[in-house]
N, C-alpha and C positions, 0 to 999 in steps of 0.2 A: 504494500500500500504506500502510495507514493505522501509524502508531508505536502508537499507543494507543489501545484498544477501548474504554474507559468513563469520561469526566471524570467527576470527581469536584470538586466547592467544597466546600469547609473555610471556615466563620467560626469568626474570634477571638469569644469570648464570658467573661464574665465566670463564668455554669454553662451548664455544656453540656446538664444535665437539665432545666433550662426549657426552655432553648430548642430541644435535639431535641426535647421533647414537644408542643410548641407546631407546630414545622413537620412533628411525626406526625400531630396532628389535621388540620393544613390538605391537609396530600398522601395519609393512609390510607396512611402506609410505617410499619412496625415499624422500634424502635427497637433497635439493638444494639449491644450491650456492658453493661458494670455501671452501675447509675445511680451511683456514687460516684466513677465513672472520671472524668478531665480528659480524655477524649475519648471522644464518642456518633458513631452514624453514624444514618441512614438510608439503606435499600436496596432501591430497589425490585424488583420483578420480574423488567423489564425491564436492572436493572445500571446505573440510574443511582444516583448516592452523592450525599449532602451530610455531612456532618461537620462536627462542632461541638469545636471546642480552647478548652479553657481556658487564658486569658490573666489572669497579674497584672497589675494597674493597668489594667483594661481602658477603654479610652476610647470610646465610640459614634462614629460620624460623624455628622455634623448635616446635615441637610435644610434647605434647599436650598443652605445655603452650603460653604463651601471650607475653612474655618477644619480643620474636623477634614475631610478628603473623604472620602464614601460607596464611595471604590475601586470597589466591584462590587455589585449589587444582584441581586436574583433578579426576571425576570420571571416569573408564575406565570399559566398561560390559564385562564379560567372560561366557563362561557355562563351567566351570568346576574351583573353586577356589584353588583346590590342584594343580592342572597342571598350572595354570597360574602364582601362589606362585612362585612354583619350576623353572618357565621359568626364573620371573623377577629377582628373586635372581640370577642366574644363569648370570645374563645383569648386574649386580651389583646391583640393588636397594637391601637397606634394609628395613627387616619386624620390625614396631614401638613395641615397648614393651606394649603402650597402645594400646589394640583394644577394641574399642567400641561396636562392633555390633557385629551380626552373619551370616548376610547375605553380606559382605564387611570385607575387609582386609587392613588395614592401611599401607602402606611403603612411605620410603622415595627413590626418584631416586638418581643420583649418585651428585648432587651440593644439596642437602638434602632438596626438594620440597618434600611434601607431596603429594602422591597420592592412590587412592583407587581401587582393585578389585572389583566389583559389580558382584554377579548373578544377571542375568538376569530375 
């Protein structure tokens, strides 16, 4: 028996109206609550959350080192990593100068969380 039906991630961000708007275009989830709020959510369909909390003094994590650590990252699946590149740039995130792998693409979103393109 499961405790709980639907995780939800919460990033610190410095606004939360960037950045939920930024990960509404990449994911096509509405964005809810008041754009003036210290907390946005996205929600999809299906009952998955992400949320965005405004944090004073907010610090990024840095890519790829330790100094500030990335704690948690979002993997996000695509089928197509050029098209998907091209969109998120496009939303602002930036592409990380380390990439690791070759199946996945490193970026940073726009308050400089690391996140990852995946094929599928």
């Amino acid at each position: 028996m499961a405790i709980a039906r639907f995780p939800s991630v919460v990033l610190d961000c410095p606004d939360p109206r960037i950045l939920a708007t930024f990960y509404s275009a990449v994911l096509d989830w509405p964005v809810e609550g008041d754009p003036g709020d210290d907390w946005l959510e996205l929600r999809a369909s299906h009952g998955q959350v992400i949320s965005f909390q405004q944090v004073d003094d907010y610090t990024p994590p840095h890519w790829p080192g330790q100094d500030h650590p990335q704690q948690m990252h979002l993997d996000l699946v695509v089928d197509d990593l050029d098209a998907a590149e091209a969109a998120v740039l496009r939303l602002g995130a930036t592409k990380t100068d380390h990439q690791p792998g070759t199946s996945f693409r490193v970026f940073l979103d726009p308050a400089g969380h690391p996140f990852c393109l995946c094929v599928s």
